[in-house]
C-alpha positions as CSV (number, residue, x, y, z in Angstrom):
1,X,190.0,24.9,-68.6
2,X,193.3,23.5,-67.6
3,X,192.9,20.0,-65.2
4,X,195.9,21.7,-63.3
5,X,194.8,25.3,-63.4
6,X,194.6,25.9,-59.9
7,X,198.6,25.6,-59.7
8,X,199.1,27.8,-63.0
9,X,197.0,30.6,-60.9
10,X,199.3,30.4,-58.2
11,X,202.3,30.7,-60.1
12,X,200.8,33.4,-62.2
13,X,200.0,35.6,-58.9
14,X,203.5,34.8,-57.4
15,X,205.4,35.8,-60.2
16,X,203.5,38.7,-61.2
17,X,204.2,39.6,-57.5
18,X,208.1,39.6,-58.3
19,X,207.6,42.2,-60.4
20,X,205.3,44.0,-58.2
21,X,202.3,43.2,-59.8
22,X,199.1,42.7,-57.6
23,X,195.4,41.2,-58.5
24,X,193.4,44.2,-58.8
25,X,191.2,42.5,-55.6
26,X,191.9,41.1,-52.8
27,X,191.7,37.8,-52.8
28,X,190.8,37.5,-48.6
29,X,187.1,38.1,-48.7
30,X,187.0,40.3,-45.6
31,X,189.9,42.6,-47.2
32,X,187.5,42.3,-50.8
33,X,184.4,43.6,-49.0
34,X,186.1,46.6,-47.2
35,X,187.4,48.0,-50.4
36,X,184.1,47.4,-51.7
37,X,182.3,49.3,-49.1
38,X,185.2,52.2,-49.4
39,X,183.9,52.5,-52.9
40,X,180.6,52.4,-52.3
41,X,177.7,55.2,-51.3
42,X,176.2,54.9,-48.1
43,X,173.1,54.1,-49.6
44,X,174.7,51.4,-52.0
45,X,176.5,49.4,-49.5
46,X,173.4,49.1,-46.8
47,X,171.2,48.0,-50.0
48,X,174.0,45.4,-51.4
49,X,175.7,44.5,-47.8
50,X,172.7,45.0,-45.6
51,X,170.3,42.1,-44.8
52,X,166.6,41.6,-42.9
53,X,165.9,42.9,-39.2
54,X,168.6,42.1,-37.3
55,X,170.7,40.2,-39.8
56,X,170.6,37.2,-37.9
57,X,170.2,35.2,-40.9
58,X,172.6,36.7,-43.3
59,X,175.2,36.3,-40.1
60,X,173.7,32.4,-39.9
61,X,174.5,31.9,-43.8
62,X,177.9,32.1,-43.2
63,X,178.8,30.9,-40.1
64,X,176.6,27.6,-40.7
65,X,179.2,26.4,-42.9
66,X,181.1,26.0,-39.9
67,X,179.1,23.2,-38.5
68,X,180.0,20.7,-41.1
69,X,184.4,19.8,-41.6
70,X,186.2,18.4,-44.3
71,X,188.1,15.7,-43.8
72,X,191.0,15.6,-46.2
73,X,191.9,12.0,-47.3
74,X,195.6,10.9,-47.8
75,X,197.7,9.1,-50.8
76,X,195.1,9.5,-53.6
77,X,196.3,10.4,-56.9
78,X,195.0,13.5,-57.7
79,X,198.1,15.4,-60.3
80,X,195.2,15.2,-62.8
81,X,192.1,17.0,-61.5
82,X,188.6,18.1,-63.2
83,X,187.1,20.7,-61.7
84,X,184.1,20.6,-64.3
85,X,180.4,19.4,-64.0
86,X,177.1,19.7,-65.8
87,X,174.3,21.4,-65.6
88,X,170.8,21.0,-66.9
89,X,172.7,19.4,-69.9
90,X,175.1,22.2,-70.2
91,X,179.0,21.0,-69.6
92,X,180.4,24.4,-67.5
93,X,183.7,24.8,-66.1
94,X,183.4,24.4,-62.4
95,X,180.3,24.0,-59.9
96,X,179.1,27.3,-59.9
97,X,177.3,29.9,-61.1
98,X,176.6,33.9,-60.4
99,X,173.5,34.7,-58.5
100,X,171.0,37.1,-59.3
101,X,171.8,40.3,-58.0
102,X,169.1,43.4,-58.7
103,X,170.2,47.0,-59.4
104,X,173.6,46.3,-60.3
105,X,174.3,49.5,-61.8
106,X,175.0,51.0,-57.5
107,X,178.0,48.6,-57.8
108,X,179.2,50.0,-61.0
109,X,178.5,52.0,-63.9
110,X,178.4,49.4,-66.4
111,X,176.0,46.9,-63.7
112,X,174.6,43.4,-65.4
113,X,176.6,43.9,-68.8
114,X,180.4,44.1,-66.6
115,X,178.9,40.6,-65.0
116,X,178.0,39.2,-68.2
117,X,180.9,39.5,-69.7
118,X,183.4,38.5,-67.1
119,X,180.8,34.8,-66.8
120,X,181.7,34.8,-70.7
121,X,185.5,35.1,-70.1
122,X,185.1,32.9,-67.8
123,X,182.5,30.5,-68.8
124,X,180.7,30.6,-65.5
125,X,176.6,30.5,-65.7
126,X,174.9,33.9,-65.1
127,X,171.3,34.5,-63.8
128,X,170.3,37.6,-65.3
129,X,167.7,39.1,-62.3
130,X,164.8,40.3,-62.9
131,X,165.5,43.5,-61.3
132,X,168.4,44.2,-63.6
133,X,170.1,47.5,-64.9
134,X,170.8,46.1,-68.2
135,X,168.5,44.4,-70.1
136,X,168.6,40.6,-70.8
137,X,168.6,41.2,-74.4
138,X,171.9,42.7,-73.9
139,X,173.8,40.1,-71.5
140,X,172.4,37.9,-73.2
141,X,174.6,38.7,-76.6
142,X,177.3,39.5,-74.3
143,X,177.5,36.4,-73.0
144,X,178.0,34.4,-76.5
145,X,178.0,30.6,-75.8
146,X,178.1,30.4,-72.0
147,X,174.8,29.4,-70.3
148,X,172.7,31.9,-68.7
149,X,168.9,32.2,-66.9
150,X,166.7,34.3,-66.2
151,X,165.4,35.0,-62.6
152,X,161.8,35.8,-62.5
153,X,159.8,37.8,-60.0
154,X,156.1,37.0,-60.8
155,X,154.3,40.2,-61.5
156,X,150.3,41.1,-60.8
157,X,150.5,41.4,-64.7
158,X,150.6,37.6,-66.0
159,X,150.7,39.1,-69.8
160,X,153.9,41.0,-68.7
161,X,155.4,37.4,-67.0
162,X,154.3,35.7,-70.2
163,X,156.3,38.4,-72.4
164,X,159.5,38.2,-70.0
165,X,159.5,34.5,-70.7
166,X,159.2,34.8,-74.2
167,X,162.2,37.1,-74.2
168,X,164.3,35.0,-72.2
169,X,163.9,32.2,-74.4
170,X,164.4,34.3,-77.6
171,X,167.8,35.3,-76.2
172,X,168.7,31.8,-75.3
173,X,168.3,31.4,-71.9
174,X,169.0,27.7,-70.0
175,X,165.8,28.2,-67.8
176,X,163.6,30.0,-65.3
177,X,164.7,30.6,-62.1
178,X,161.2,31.8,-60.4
179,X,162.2,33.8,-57.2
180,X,159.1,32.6,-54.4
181,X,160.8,34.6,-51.4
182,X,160.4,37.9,-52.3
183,X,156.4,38.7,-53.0
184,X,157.3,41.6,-50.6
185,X,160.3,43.1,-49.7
186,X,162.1,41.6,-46.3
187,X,162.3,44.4,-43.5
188,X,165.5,45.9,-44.7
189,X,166.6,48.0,-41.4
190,X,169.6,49.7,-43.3
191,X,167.4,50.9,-46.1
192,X,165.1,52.0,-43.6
193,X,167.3,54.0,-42.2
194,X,168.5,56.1,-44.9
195,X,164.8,55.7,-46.4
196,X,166.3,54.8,-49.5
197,X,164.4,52.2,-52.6
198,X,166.4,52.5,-55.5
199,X,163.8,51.8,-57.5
200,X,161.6,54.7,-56.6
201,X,164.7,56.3,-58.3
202,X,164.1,54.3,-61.9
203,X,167.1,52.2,-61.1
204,X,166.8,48.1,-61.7
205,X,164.1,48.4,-63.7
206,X,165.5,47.8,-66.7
207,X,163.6,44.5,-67.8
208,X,160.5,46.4,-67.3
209,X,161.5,49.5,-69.6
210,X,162.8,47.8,-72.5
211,X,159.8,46.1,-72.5
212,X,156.1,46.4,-74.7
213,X,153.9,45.2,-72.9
214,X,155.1,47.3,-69.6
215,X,155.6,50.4,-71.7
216,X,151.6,49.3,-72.2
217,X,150.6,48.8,-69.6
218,X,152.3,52.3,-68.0
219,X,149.5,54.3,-70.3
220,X,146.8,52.5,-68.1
221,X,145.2,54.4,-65.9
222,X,146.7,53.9,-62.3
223,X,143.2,52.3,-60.0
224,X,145.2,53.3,-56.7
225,X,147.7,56.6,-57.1
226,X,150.5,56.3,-55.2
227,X,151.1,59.0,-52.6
228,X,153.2,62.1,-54.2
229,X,156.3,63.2,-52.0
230,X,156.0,66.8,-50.7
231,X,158.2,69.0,-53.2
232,X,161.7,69.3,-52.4
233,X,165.1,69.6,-53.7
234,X,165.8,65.7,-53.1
235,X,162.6,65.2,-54.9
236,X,163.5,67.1,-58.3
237,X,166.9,65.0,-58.1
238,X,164.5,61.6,-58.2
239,X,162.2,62.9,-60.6
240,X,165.7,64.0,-62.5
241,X,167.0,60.6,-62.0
242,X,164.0,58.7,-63.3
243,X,163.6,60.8,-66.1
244,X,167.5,59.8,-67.2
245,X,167.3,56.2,-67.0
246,X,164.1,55.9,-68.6
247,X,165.0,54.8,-72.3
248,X,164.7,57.7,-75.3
249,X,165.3,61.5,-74.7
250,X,165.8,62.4,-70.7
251,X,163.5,65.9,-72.3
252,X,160.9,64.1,-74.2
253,X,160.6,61.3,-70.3
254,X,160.4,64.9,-68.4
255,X,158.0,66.5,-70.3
256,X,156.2,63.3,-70.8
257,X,156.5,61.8,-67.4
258,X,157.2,58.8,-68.6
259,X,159.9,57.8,-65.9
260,X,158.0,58.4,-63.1
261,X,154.8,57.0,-64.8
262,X,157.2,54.0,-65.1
263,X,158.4,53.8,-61.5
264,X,154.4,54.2,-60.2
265,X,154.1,51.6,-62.8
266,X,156.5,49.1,-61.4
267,X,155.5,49.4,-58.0
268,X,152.0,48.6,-58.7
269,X,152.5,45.5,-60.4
270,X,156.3,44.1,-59.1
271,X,154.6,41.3,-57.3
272,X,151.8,39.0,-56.2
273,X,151.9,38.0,-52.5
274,X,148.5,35.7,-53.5
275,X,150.6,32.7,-55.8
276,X,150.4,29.2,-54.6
277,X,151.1,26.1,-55.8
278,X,148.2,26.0,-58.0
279,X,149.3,29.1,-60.2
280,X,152.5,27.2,-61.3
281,X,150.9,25.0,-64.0
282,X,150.4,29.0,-65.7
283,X,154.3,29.1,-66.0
284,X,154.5,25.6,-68.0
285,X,151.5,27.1,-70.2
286,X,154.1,30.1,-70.8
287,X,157.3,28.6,-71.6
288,X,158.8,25.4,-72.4
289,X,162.2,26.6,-70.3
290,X,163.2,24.2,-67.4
291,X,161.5,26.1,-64.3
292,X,163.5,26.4,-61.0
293,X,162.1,27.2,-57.9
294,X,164.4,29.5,-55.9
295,X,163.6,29.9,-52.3
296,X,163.0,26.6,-51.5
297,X,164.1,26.0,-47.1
298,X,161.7,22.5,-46.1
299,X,162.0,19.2,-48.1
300,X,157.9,19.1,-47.8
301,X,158.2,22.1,-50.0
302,X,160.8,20.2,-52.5
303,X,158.6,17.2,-52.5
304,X,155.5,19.3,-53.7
305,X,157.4,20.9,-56.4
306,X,158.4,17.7,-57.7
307,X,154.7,16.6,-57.9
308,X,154.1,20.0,-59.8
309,X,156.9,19.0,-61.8
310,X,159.4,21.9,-61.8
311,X,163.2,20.5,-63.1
312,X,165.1,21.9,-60.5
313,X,165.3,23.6,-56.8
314,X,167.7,26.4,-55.9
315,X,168.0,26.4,-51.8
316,X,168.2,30.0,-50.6
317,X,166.7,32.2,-48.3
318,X,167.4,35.7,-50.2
319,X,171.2,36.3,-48.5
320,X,169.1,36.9,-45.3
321,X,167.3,39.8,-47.2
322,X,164.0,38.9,-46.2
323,X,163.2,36.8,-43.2
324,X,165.3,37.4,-40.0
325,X,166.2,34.4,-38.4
326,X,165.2,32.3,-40.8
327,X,167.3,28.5,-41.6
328,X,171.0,29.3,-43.0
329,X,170.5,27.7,-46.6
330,X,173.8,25.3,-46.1
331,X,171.4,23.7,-42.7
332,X,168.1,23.7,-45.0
333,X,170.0,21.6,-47.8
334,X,171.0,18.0,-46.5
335,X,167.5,17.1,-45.9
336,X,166.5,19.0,-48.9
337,X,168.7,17.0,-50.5
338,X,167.4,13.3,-49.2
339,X,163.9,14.4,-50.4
340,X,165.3,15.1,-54.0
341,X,167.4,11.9,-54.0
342,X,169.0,13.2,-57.3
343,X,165.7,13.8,-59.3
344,X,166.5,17.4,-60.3
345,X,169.3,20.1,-60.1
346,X,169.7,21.8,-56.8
347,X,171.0,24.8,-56.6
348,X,172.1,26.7,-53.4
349,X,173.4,29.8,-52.6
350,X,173.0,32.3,-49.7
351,X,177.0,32.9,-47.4
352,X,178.8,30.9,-50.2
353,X,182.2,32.8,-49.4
354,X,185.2,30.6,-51.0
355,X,186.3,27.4,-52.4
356,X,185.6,25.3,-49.4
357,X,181.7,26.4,-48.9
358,X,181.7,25.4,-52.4
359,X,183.2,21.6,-51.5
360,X,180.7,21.8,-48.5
361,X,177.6,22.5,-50.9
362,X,178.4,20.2,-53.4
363,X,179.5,16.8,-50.8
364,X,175.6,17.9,-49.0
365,X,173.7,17.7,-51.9
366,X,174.3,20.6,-54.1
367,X,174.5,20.3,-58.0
368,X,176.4,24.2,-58.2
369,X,176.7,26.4,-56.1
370,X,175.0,30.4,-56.4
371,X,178.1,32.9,-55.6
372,X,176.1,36.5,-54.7
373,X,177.7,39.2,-53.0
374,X,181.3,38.6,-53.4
375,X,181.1,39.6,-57.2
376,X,179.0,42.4,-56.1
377,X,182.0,43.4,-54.3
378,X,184.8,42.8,-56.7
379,X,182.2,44.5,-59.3
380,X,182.7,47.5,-57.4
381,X,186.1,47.4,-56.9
382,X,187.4,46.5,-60.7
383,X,184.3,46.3,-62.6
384,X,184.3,43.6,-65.4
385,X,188.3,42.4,-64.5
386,X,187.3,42.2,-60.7
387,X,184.8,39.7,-61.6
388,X,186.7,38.1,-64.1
389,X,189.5,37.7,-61.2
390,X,186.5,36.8,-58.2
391,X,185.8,33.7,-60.5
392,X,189.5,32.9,-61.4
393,X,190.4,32.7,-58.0
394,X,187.5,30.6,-56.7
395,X,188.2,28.2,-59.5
396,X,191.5,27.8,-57.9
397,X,190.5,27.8,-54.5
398,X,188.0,25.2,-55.3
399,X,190.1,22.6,-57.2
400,X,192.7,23.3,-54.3
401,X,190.6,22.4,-52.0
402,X,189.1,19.6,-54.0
403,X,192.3,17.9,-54.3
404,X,194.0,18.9,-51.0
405,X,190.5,17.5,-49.5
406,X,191.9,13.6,-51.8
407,X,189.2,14.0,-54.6
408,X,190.3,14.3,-58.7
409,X,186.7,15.7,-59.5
410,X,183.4,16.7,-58.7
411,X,182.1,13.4,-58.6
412,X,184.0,12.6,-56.0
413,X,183.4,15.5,-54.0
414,X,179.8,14.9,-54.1
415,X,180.6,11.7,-52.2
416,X,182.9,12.9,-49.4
417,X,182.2,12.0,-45.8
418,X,181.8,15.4,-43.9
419,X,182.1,15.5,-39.9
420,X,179.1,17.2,-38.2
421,X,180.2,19.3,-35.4
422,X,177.9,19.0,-32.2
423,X,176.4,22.1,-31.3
């Protein structure tokens, strides 16, 4: 990565402009999302755009970056710039990484592996989720040298959460990123509305098909059936669906059952509501990975999962997917922060929206910063190059920002004064 690249991208796009030549996104997040949303199904864009109850705290994410100002200082040299930093040993090219995102493949048809490829162009850390459409096996080779993880949603099966970890460290993942928010899904008023689950359609359940002990533990019998939907035209297009993104022959899954056996499946075992603090000595027993907590809002919370000892925190609070009116991330992180006092990582993510929120993250606390649904967006705008162009840009905006702000490096923005607006 060039120490001056943030000038070389601007040159690049003002050039290529002279010859009429245009980034295949916008670069004004606003414009980005409303060509996402043109591309989108209805039932896409309310699950990847839509938040919990009355969105109050997906609105909060954002606008709490508000409450905190940089305050750019003057005559420092800063012609040579690094916008580079380290993470859980791991040199990367700027402060940030990609976000778990589930059922990528409603974004695009080519879903986790378009992502994985653009981080490896790119170099920017990945967290593969758990709820993928690809499995990690296969971003995993895509991704060649650059770090990824692996988000983890802790099933009512601990044999299949054992197996999971053992896959993600046999394809080389940097850690665990254990999701704690999400034991039940948030009160998602858009998907309500168009009563739409995508999994209940076999979609994001590709960590779970690819995988052994699942497939085993789909010839169980089922203790509590689910309820069967009346029979229907819409219901022969699910069962159809299912069917076709179960792996093998779409004839051998229909005659079989096997992806609707699979969907029953994962719905019966996705999560536990019943972990506590106590179960998370099981996860060191299963892996040797560095274990992140992701969902972490009160610094009692951080404090206790330092005693467990985890090796990092990731501050988030879904992208306001699950509890409405809950803490933006950005206000839950300072103190956060002050409980850590640098012990482990912290991650944050949740209304991250540019290069700025990024120098905001890092100067409260932040090790790198999670970006989520803006490379949902350019995902399903340009596929693979929109991604590759999301993260090109926010490098630049970042080191802009960085230096226009009178810091060379990340260092230095991680010790930048910010004003606190009064409410």
């Amino acid at each position: 990565m060039s120490k001056t690249y943030a000038l070389e991208r601007q040159r690049a796009v003002y050039i290529g402009g002279v010859s009429g030549k245009r980034l295949c996104i916008p670069v004004d997040i606003s414009l980005l999302e409303a060509a996402a949303q043109k591309r989108l199904s209805a039932e896409a864009w309310a699950y990847i755009a839509g938040g919990a109850g009355r969105e109050r705290t997906m609105a909060s994410n954002v606008s709490a970056f508000d409450r905190w100002a940089i305050v750019p200082r003057m005559l420092r040299d800063v012609e040579k710039r690094d916008i580079s930093t380290t993470l859980f040993g791991r040199k990367i090219p700027a402060p940030f990484f990609l976000a778990p995102i589930g059922v990528l493949e409603m974004a695009h048809r080519e879903a986790d592996l378009a992502v994985a490829r653009a981080a490896a162009a790119t170099g920017v850390p990945f967290i593969f989720s758990n709820q993928a459409s690809v499995p990690m096996e296969v971003c995993a080779a895509a991704m060649k040298q650059t770090p990824h993880f692996f988000q983890l949603y802790w099933s009512r099966s601990d044999e299949l959460v054992a197996h999971f970890l053992e896959r993600a460290k046999a394809c080389g993942s940097a850690g665990i990123v254990v999701t704690l928010d999400t034991t039940m899904l948030g009160w998602r008023t858009r998907d309500l509305d168009l009563a739409f689950l995508p999994f209940l359609r076999g979609m994001g359940i590709a960590q779970y098909t690819s995988d052994p002990v699942f497939y085993r533990i789909m010839q169980e019998p089922d203790p509590s059936p689910a309820p069967k939907p009346r029979p229907s035209i819409e219901a022969i297009r699910v069962l159809i669906a299912a069917n076709r993104r179960f792996p093998g022959s779409f004839w051998k899954n229909l005659r079989t059952g096997a992806g609707l056996r699979a969907v029953r499946t994962f719905v019966r075992i996705y999560s536990r509501p019943n972990i506590t603090w106590q179960d998370l000595p099981v996860l060191r027993q299963y892996t040797d990975l560095p274990i992140i907590l992701k969902g972490i809002l009160h610094p009692d919370d951080a404090r206790r999962a330092l005693d467990y000892g985890v090796d990092g925190l990731y501050v988030s609070n879904h992208g306001g997917r699950q509890v409405d009116g809950a803490i933006a991330a950005i206000e839950a992180l300072p103190a956060i922060a002050a409980a850590v006092q640098g012990k482990v990582p912290i991650l944050v993510d949740s209304g991250v929206r540019g290069g700025a929120d990024v120098f905001k993250a890092l100067a409260l606390g932040a090790t790198a910063v999670g970006i989520g649904r803006p490379y949902c967006y350019a995902l399903a705008v340009a596929g693979q190059i929109g991604v590759e162009e999301l993260l090109l840009n926010w490098m630049a905006d970042f080191e802009l920002t960085m230096a226009l702000a009178g810091c060379k490096n990340v260092e230095e923005v991680r010790q930048a004064p910010l004003l606190e607006r009064k409410p």
